[in-house]
C-alpha positions as CSV (number, residue, x, y, z in Angstrom):
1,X,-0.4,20.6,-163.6
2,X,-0.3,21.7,-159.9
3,X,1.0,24.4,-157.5
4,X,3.8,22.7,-155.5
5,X,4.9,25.5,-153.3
6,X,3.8,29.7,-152.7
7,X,5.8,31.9,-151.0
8,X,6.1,36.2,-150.5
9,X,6.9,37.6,-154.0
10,X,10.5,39.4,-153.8
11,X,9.2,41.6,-156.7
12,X,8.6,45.0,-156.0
13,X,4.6,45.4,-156.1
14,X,3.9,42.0,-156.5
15,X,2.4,40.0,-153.0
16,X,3.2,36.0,-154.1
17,X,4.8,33.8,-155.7
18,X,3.3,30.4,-156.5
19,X,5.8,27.5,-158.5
20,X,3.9,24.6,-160.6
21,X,5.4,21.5,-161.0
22,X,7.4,22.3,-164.6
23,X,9.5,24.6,-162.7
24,X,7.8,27.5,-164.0
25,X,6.9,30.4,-161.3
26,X,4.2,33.1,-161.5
27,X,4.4,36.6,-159.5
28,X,0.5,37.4,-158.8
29,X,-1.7,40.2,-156.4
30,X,-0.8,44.0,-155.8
31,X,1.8,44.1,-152.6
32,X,-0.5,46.7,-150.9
33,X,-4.0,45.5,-151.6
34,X,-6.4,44.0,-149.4
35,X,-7.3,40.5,-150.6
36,X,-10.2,38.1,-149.8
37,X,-7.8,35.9,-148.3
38,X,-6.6,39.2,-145.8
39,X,-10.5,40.2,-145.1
40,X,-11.8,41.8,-148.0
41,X,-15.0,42.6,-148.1
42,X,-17.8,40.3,-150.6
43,X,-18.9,43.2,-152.3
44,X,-14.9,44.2,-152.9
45,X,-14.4,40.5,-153.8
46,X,-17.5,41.1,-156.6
47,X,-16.1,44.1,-157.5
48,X,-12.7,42.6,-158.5
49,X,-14.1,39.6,-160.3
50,X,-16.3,42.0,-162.3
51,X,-13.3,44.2,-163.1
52,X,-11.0,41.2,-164.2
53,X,-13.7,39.1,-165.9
54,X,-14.6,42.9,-168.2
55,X,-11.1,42.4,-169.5
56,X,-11.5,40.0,-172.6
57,X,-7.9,38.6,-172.3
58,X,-7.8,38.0,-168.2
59,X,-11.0,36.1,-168.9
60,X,-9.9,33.8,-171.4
61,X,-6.6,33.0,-169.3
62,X,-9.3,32.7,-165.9
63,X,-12.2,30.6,-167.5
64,X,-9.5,28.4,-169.4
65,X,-7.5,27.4,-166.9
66,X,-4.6,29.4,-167.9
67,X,-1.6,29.5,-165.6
68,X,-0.8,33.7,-165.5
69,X,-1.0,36.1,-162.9
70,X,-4.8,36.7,-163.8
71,X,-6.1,33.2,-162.9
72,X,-3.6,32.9,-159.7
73,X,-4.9,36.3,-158.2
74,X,-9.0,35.2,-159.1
75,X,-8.4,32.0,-157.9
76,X,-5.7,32.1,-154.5
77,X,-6.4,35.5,-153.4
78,X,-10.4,35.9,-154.2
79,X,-12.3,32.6,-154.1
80,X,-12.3,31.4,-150.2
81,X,-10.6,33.2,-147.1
82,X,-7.9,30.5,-147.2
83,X,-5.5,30.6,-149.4
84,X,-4.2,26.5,-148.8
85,X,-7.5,25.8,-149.8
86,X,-7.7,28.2,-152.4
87,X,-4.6,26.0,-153.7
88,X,-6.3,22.7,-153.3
89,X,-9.6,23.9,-155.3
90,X,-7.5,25.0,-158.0
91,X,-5.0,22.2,-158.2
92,X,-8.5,19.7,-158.1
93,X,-9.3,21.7,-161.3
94,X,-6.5,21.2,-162.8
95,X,-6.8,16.8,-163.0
């Protein structure tokens, strides 16, 4: 599995789109929040990982490796201030 391209989400509140290479897409990240990627604060970074990782279901998806919008948003918007590399972590994780 890996992502082959991202782009701006043309949903209405969602921020990206990212497009593995089955051909299946994933809309991910509120359109008008502040991400780690856009400046976020660490503690606001915690403070979404906490939140995400309380929910029982986004944490299977996220600890498993499960393409949804859960592990793209953890993983592209909140890990590293750069989303490419963001991509390249998660993609490595994927082999």
């Amino acid at each position: 599995m890996k992502i082959v391209s991202y782009e701006k989400s043309n949903r209405k509140d969602k921020k990206y789109k990212v497009t593995l290479d089955d051909g299946k897409s994933y809309h991910f990240g509120l359109k008008n929040s502040v991400t780690y990627i856009e400046g976020a604060t660490k503690e606001k970074r915690d403070a979404f990982l906490a939140r995400h990782l309380n929910n029982p279901l986004e944490k299977k998806l996220i600890e498993n490796l499960i393409p949804s919008p859960a592990l793209f948003s953890v993983y592209l918007l909140w890990q590293t201030p750069s989303l490419e590399k963001n991509i390249e972590l998660l993609n490595k994780m994927w082999k």
